[in-house]
mmCIF file as gemmi writes it, N, C-alpha and C atoms, coordinates in Angstrom:
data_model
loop_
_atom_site.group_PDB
_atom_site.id
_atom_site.type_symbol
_atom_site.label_atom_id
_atom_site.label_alt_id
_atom_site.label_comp_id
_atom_site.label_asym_id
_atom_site.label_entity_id
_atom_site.label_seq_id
_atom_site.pdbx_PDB_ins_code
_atom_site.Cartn_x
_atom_site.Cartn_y
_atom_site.Cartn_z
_atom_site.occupancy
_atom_site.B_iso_or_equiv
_atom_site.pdbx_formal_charge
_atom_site.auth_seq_id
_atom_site.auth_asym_id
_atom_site.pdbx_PDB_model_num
ATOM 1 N N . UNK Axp A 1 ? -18.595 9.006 32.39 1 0 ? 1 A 1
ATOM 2 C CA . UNK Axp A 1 ? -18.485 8.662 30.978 1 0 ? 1 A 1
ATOM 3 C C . UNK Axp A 1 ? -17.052 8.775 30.494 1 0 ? 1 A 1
ATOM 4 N N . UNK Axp A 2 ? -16.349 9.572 31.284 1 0 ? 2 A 1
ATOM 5 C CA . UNK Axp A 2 ? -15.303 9.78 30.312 1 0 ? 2 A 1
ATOM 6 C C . UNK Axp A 2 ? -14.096 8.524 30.782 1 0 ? 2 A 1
ATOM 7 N N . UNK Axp A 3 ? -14.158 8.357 31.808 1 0 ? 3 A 1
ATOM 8 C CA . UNK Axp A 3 ? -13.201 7.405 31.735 1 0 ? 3 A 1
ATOM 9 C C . UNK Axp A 3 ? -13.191 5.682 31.105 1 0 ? 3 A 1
ATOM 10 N N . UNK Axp A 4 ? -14.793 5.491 30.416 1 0 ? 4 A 1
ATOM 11 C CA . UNK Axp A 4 ? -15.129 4.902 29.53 1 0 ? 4 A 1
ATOM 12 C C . UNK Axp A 4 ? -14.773 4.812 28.481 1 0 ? 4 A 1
ATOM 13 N N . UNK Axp A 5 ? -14.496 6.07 28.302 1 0 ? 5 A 1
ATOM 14 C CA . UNK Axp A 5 ? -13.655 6.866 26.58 1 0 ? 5 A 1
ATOM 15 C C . UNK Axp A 5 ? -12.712 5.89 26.645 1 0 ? 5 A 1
ATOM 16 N N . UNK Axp A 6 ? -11.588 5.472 27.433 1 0 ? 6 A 1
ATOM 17 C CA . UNK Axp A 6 ? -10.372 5.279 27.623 1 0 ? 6 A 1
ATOM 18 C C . UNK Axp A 6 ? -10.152 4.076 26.634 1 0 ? 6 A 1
ATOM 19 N N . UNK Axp A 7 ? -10.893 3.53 26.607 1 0 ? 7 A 1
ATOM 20 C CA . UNK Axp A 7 ? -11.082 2.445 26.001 1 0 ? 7 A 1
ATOM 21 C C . UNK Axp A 7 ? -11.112 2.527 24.261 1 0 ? 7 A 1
ATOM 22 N N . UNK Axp A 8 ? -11.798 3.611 23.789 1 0 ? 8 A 1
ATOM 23 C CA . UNK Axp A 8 ? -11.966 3.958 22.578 1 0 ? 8 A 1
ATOM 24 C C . UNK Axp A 8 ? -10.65 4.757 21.803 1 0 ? 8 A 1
ATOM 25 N N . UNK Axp A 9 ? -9.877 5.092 22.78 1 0 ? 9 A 1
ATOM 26 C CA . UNK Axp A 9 ? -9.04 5.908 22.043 1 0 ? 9 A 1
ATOM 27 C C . UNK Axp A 9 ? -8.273 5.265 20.431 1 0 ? 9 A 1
ATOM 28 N N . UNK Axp A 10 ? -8.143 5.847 19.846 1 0 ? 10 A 1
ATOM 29 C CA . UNK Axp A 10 ? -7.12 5.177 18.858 1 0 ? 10 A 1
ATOM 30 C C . UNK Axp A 10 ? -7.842 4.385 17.654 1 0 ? 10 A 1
ATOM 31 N N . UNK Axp A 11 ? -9.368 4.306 18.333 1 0 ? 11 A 1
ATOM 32 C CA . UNK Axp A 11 ? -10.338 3.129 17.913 1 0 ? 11 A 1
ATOM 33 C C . UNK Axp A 11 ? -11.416 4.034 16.629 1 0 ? 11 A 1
ATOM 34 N N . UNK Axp A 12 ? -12.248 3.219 15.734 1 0 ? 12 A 1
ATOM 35 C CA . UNK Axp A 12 ? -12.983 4.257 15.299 1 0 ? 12 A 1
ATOM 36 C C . UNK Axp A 12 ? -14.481 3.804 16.134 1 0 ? 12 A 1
ATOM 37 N N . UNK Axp A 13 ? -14.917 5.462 16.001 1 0 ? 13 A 1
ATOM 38 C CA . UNK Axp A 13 ? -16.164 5.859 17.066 1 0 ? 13 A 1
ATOM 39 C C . UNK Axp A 13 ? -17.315 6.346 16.103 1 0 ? 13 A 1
ATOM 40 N N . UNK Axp A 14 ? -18.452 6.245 16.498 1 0 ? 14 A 1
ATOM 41 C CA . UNK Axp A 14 ? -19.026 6.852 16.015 1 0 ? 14 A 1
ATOM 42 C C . UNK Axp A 14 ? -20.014 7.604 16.798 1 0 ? 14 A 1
ATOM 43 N N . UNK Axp A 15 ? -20.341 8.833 16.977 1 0 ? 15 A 1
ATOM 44 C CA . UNK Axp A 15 ? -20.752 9.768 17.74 1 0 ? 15 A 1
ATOM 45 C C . UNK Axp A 15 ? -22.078 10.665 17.565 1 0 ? 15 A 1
ATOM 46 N N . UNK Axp A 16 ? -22.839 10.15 18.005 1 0 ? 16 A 1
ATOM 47 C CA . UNK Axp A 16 ? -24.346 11.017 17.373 1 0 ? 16 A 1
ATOM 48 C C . UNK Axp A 16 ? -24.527 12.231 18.45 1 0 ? 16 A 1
ATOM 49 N N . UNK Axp A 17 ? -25.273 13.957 18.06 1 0 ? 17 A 1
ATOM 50 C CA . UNK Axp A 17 ? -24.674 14.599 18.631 1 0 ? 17 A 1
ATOM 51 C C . UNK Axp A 17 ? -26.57 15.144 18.955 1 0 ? 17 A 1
ATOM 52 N N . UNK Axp A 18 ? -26.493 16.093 20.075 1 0 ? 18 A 1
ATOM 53 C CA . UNK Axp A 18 ? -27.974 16.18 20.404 1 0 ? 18 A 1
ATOM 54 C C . UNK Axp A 18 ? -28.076 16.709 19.386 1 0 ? 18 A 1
ATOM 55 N N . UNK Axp A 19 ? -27.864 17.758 18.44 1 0 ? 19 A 1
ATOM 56 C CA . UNK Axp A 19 ? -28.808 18.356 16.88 1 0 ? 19 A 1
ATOM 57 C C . UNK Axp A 19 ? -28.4 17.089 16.171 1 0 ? 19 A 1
ATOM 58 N N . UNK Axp A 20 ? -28.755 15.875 15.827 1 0 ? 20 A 1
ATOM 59 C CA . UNK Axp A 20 ? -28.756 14.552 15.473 1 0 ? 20 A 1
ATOM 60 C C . UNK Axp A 20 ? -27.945 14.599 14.048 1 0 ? 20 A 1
ATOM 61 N N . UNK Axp A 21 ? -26.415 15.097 14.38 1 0 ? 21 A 1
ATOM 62 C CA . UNK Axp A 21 ? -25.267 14.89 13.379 1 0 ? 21 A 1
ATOM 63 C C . UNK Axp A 21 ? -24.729 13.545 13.606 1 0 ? 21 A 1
ATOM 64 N N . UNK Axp A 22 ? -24.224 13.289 12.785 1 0 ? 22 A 1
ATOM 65 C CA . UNK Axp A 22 ? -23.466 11.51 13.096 1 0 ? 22 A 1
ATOM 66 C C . UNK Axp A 22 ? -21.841 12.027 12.364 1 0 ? 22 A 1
ATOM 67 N N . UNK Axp A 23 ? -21.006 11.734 13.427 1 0 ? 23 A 1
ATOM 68 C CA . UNK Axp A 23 ? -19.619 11.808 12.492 1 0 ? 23 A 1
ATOM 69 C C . UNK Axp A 23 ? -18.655 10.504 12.893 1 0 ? 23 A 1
ATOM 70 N N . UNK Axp A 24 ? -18.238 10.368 12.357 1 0 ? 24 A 1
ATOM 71 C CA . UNK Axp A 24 ? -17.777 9.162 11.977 1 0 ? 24 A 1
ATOM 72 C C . UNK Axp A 24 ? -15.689 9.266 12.025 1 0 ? 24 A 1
ATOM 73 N N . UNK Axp A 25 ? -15.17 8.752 13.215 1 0 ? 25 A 1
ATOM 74 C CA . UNK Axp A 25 ? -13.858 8.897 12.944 1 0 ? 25 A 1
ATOM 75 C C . UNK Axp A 25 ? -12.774 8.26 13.969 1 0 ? 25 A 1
ATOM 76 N N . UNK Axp A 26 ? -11.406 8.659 13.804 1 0 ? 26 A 1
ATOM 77 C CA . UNK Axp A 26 ? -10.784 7.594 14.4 1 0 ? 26 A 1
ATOM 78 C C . UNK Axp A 26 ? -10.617 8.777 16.003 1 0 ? 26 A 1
ATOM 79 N N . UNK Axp A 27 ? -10.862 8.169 17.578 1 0 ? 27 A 1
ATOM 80 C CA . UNK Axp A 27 ? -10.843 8.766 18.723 1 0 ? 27 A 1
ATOM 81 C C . UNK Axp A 27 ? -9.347 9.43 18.952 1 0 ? 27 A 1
ATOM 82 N N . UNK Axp A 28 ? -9.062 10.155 18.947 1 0 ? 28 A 1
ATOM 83 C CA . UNK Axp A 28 ? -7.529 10.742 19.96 1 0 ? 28 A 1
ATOM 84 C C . UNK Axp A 28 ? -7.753 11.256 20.655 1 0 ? 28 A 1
ATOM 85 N N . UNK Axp A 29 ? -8.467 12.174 21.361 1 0 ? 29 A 1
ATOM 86 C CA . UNK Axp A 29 ? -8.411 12.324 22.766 1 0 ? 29 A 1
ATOM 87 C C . UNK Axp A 29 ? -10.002 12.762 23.251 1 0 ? 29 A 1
ATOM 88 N N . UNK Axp A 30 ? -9.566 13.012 24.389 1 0 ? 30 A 1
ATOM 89 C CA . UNK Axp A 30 ? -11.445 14.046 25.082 1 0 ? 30 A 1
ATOM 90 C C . UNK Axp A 30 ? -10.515 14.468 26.444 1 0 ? 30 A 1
ATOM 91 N N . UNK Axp A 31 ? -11.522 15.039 27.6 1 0 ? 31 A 1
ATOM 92 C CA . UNK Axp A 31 ? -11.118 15.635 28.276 1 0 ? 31 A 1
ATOM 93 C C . UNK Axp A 31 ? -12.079 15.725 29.322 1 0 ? 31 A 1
ATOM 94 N N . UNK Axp A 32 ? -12.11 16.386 30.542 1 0 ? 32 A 1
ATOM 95 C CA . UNK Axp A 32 ? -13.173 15.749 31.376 1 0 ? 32 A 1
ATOM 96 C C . UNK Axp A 32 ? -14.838 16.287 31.033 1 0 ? 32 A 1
ATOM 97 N N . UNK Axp A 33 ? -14.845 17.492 30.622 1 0 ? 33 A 1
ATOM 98 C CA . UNK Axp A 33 ? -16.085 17.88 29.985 1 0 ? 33 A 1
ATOM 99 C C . UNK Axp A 33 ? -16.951 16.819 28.411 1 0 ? 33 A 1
ATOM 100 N N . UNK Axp A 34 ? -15.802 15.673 27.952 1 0 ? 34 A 1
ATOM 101 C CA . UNK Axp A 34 ? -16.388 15.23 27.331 1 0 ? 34 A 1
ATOM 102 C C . UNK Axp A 34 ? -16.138 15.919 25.769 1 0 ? 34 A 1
ATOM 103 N N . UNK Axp A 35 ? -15.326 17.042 25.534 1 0 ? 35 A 1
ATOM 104 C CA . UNK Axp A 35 ? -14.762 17.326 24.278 1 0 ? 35 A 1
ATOM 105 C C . UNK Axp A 35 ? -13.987 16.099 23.646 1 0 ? 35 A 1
ATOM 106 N N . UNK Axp A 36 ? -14.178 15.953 22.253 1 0 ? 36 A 1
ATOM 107 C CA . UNK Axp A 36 ? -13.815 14.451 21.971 1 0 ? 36 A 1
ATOM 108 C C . UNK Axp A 36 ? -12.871 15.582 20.402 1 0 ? 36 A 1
ATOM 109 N N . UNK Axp A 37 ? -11.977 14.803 20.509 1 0 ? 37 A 1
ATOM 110 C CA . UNK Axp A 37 ? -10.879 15.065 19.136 1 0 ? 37 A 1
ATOM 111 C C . UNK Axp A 37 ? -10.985 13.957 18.546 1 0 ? 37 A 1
ATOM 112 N N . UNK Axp A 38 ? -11.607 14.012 16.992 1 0 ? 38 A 1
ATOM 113 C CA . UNK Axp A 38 ? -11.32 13.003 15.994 1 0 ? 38 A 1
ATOM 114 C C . UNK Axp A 38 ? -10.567 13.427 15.003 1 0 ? 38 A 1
ATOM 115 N N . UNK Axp A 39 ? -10.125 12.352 14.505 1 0 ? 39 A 1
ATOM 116 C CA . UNK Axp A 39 ? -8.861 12.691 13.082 1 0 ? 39 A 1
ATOM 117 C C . UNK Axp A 39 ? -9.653 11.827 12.035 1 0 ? 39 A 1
ATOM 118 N N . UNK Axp A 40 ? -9.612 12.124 11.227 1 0 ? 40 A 1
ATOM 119 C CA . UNK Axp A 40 ? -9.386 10.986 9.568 1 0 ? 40 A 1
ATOM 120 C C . UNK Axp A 40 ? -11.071 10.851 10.007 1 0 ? 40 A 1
ATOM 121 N N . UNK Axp A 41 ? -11.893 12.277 10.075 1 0 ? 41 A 1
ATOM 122 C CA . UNK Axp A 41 ? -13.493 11.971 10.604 1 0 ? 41 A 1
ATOM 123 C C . UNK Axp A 41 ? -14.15 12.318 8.815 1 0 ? 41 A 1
ATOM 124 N N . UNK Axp A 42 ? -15.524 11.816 9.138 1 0 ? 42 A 1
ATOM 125 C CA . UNK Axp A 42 ? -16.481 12.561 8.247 1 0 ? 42 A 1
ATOM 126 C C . UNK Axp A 42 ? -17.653 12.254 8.795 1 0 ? 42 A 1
ATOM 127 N N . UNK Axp A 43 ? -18.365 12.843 8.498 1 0 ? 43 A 1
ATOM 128 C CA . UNK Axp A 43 ? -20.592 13.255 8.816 1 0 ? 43 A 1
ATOM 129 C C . UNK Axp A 43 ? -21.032 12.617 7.835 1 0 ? 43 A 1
ATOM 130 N N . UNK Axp A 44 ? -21.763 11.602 8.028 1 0 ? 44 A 1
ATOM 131 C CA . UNK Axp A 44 ? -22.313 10.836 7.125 1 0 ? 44 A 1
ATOM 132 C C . UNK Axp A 44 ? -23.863 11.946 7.475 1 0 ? 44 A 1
ATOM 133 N N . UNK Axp A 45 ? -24.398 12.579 6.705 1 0 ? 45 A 1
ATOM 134 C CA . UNK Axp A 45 ? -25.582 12.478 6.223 1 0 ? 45 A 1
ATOM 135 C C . UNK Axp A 45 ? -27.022 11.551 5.559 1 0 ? 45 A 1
ATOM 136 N N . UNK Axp A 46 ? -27.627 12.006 6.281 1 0 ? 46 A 1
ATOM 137 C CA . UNK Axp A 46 ? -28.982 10.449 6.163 1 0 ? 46 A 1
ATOM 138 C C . UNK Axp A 46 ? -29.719 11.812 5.193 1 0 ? 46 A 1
ATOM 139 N N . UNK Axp A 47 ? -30.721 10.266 4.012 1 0 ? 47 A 1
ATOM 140 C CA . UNK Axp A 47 ? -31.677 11.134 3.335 1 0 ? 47 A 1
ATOM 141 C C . UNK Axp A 47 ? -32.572 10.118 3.11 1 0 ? 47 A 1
ATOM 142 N N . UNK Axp A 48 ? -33.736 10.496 2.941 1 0 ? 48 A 1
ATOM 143 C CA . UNK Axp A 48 ? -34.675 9.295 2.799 1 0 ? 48 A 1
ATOM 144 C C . UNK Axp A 48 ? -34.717 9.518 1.304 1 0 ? 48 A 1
ATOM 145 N N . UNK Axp A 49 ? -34.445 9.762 0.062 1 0 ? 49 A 1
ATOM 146 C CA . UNK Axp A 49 ? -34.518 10.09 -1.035 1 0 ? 49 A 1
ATOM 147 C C . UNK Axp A 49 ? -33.321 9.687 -2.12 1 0 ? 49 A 1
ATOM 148 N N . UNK Axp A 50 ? -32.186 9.465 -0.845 1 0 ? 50 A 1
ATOM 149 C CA . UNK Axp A 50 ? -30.795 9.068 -1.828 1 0 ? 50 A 1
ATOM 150 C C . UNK Axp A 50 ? -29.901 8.725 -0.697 1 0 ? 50 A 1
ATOM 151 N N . UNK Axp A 51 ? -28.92 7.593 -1.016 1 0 ? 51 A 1
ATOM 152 C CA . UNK Axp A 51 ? -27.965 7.603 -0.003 1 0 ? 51 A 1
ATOM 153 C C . UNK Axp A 51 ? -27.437 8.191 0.562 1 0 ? 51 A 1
ATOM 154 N N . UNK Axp A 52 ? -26.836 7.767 1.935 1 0 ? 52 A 1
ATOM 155 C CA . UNK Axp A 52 ? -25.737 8.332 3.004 1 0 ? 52 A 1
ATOM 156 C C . UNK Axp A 52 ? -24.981 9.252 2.37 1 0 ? 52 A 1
ATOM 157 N N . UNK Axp A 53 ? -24.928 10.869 2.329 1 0 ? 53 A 1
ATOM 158 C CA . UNK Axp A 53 ? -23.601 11.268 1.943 1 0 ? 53 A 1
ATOM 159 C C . UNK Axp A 53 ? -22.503 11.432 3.196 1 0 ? 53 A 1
ATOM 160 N N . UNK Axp A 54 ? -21.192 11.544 2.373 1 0 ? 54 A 1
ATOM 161 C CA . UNK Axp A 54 ? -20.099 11.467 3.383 1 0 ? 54 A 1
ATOM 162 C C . UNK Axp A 54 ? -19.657 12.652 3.209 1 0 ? 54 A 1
ATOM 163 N N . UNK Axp A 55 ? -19.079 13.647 4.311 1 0 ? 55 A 1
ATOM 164 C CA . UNK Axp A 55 ? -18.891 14.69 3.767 1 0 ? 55 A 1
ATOM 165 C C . UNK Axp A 55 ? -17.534 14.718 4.902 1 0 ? 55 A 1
ATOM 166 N N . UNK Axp A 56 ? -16.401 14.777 3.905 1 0 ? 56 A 1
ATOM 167 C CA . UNK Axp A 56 ? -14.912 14.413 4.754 1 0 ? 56 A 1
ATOM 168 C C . UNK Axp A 56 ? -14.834 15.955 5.655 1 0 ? 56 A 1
ATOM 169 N N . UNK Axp A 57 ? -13.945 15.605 6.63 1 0 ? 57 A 1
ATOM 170 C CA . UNK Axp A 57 ? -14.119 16.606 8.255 1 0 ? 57 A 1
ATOM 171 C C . UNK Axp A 57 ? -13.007 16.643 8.364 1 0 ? 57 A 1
ATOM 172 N N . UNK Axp A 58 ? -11.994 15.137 8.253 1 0 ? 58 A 1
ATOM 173 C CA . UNK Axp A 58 ? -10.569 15.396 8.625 1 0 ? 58 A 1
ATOM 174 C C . UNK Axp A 58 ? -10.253 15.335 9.702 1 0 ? 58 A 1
ATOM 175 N N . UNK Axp A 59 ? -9.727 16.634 10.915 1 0 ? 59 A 1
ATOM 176 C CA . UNK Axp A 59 ? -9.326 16.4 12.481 1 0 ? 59 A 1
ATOM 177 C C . UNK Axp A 59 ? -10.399 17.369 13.005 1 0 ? 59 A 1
ATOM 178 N N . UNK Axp A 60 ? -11.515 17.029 13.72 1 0 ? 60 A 1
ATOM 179 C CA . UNK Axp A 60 ? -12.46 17.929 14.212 1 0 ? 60 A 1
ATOM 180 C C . UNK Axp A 60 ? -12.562 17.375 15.583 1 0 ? 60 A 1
ATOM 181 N N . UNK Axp A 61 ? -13.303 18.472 15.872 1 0 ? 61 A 1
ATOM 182 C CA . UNK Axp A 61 ? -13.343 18.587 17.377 1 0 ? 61 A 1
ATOM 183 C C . UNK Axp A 61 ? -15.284 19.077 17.579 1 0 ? 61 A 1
ATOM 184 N N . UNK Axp A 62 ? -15.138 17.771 18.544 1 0 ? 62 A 1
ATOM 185 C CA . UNK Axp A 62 ? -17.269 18.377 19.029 1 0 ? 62 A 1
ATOM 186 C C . UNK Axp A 62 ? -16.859 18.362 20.275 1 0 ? 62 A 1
ATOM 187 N N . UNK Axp A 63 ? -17.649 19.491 20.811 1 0 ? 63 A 1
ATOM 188 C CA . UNK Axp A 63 ? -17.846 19.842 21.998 1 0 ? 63 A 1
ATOM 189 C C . UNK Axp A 63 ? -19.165 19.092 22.791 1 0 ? 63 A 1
ATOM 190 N N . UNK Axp A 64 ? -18.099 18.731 24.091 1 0 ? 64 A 1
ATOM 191 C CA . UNK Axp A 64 ? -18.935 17.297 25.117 1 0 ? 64 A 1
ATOM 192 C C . UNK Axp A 64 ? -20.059 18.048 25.377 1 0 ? 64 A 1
ATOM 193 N N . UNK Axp A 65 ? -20.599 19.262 25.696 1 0 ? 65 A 1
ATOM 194 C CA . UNK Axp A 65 ? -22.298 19.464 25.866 1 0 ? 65 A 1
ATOM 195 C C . UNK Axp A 65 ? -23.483 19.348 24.423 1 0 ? 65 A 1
ATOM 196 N N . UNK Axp A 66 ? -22.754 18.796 23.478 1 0 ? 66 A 1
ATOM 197 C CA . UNK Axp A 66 ? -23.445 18.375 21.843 1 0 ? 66 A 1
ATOM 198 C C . UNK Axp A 66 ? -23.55 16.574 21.756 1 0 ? 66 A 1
ATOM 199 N N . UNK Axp A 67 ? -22.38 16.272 22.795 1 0 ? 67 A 1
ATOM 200 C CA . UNK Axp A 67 ? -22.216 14.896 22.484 1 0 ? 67 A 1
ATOM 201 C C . UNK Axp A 67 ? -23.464 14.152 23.704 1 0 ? 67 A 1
ATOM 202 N N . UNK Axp A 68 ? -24.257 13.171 22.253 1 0 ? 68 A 1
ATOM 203 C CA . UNK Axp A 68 ? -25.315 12.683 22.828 1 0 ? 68 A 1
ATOM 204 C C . UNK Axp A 68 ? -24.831 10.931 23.123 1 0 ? 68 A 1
ATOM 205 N N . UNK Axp A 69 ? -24.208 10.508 22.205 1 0 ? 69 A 1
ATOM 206 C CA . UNK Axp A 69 ? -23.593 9.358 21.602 1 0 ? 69 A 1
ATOM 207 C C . UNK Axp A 69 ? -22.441 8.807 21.273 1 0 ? 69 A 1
ATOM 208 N N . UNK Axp A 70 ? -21.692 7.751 22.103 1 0 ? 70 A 1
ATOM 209 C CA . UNK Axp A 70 ? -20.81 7.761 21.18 1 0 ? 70 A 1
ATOM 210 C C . UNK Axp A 70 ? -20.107 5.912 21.648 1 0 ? 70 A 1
ATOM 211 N N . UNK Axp A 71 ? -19.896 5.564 20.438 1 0 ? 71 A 1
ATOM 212 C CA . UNK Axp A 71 ? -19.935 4.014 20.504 1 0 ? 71 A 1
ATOM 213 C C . UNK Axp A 71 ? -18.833 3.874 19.628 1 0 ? 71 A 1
ATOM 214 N N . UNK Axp A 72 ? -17.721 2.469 19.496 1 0 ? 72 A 1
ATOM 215 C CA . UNK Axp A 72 ? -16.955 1.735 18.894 1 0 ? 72 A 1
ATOM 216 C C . UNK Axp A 72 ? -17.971 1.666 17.585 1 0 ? 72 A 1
ATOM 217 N N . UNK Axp A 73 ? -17.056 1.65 16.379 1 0 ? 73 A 1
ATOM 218 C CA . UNK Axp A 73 ? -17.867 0.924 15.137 1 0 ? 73 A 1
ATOM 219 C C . UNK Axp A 73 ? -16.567 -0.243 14.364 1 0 ? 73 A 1
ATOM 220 N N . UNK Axp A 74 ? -16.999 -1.005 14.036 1 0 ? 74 A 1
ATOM 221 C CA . UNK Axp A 74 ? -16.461 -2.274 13.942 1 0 ? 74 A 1
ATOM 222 C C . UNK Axp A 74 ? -16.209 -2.149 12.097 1 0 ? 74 A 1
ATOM 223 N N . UNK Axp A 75 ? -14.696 -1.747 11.919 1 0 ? 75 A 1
ATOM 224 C CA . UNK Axp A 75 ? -14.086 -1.757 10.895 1 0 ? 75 A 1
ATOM 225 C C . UNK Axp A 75 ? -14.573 -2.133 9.771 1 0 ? 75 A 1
ATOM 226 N N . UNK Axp A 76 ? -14.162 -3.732 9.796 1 0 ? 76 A 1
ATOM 227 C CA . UNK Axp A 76 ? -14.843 -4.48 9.121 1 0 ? 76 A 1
ATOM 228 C C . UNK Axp A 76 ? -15.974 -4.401 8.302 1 0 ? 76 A 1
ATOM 229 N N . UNK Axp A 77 ? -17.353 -4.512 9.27 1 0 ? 77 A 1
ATOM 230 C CA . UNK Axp A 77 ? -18.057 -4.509 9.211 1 0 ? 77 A 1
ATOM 231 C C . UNK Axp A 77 ? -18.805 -3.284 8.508 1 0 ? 77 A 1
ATOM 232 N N . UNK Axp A 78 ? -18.264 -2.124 8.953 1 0 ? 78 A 1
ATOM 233 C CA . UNK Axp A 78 ? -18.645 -0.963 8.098 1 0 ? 78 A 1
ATOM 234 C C . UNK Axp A 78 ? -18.323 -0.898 6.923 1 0 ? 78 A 1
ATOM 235 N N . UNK Axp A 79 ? -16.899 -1.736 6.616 1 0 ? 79 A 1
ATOM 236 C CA . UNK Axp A 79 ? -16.797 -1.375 5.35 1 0 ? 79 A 1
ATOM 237 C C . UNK Axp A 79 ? -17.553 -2.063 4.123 1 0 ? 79 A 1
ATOM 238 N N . UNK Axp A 80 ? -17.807 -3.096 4.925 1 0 ? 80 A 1
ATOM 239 C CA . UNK Axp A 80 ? -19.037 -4.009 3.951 1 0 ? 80 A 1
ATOM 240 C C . UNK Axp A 80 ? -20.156 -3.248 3.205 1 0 ? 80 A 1
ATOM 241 N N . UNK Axp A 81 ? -20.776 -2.025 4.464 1 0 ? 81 A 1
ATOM 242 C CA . UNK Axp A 81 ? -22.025 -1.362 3.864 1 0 ? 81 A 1
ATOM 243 C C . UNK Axp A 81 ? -22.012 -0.786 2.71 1 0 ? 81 A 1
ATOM 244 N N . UNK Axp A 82 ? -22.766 -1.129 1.79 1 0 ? 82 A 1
ATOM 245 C CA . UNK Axp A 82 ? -22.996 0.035 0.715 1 0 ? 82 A 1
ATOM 246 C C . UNK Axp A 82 ? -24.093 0.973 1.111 1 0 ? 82 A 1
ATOM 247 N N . UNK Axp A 83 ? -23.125 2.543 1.536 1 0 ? 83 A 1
ATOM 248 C CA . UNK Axp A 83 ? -24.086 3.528 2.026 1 0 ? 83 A 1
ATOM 249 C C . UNK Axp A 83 ? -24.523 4.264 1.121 1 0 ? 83 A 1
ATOM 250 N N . UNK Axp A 84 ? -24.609 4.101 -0.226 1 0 ? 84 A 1
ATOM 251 C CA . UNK Axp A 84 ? -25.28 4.513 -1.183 1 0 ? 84 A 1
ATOM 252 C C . UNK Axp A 84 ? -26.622 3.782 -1.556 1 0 ? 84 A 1
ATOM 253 N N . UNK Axp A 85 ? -26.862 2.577 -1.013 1 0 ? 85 A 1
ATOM 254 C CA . UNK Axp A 85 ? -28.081 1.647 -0.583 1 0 ? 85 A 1
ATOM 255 C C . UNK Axp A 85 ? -29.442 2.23 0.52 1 0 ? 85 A 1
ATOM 256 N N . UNK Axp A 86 ? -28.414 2.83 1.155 1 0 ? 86 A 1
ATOM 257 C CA . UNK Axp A 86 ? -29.313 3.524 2.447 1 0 ? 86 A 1
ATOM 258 C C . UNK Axp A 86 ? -30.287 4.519 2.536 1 0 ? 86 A 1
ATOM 259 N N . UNK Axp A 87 ? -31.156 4.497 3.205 1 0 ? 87 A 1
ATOM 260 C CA . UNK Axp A 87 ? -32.277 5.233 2.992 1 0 ? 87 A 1
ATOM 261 C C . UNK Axp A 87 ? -33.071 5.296 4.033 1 0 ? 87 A 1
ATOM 262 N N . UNK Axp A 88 ? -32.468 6.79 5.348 1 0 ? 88 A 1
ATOM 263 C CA . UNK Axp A 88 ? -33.284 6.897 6.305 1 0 ? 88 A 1
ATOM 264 C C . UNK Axp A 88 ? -33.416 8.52 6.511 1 0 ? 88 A 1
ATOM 265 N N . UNK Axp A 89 ? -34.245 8.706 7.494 1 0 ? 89 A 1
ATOM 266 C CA . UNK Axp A 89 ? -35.153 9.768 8.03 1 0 ? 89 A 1
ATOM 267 C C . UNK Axp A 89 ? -33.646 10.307 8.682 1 0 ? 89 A 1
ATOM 268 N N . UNK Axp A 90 ? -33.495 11.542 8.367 1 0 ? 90 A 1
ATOM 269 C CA . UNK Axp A 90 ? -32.368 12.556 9.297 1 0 ? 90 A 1
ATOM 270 C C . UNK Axp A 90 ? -32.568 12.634 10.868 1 0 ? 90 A 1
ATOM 271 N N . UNK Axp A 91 ? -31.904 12.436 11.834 1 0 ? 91 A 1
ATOM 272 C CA . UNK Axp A 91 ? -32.325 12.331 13.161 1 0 ? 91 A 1
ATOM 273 C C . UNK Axp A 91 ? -32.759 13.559 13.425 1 0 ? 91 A 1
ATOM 274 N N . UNK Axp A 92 ? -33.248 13.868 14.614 1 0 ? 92 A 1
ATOM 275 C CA . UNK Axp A 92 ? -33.959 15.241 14.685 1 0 ? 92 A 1
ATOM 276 C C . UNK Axp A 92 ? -33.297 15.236 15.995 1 0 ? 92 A 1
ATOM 277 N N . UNK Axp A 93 ? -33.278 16.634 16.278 1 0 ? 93 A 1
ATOM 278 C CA . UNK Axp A 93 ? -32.449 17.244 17.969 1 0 ? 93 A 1
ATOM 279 C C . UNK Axp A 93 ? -32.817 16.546 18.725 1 0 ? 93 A 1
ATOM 280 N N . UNK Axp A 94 ? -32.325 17.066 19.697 1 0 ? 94 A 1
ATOM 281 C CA . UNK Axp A 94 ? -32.997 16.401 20.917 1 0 ? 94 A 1
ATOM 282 C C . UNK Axp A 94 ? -33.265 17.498 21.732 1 0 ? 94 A 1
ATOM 283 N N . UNK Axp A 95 ? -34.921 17.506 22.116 1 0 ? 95 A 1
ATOM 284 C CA . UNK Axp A 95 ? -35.238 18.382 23.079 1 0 ? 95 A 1
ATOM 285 C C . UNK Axp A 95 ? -35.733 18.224 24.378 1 0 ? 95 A 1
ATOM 286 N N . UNK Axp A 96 ? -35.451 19.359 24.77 1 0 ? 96 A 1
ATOM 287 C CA . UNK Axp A 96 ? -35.258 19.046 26.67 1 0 ? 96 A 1
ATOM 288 C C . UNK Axp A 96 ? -36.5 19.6 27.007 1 0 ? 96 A 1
């Protein structure tokens, strides 16, 4: 996986984590365990009751045995969403 990363660096990612957090930010580095450094991040929060909140993070760091997920998100395109529109079920862990 990680030399997959390589590709993402610099890029924005978005990263769903096994306790089903979503953070949202631009890639600078990881390492071979899969520790991923984001900058300029935030955790979008899901609610089925009221929109996406965003809750700014800044330069954080998740540790690669949390990381379940993690994909390119397409600029653009995100910024189109109105995540105050949104309205879903909070992901739930993941159990082994």
């Amino acid at each position: 996986m990680a030399s997959g990363l390589e590709s993402y660096v610099n890029h924005t990612v978005s990263i769903i984590t096994s306790d089903g957090r979503n953070f949202i930010g631009t890639l600078k580095g990881f390492d071979q365990t899969i520790n991923l450094i984001l900058d300029e991040s935030h955790e979008r929060v899901y609610s089925t009751t009221q929109g996406v909140e965003q809750v700014v993070l800044g330069l954080h760091i998740i540790r690669g045995d949390n990381v379940a997920i993690v994909g390119e998100i397409d600029d653009e395109m995100d910024a189109r969403l109105d995540l105050s529109t949104i309205r879903a079920d909070p992901l739930s862990s993941i159990t082994h």
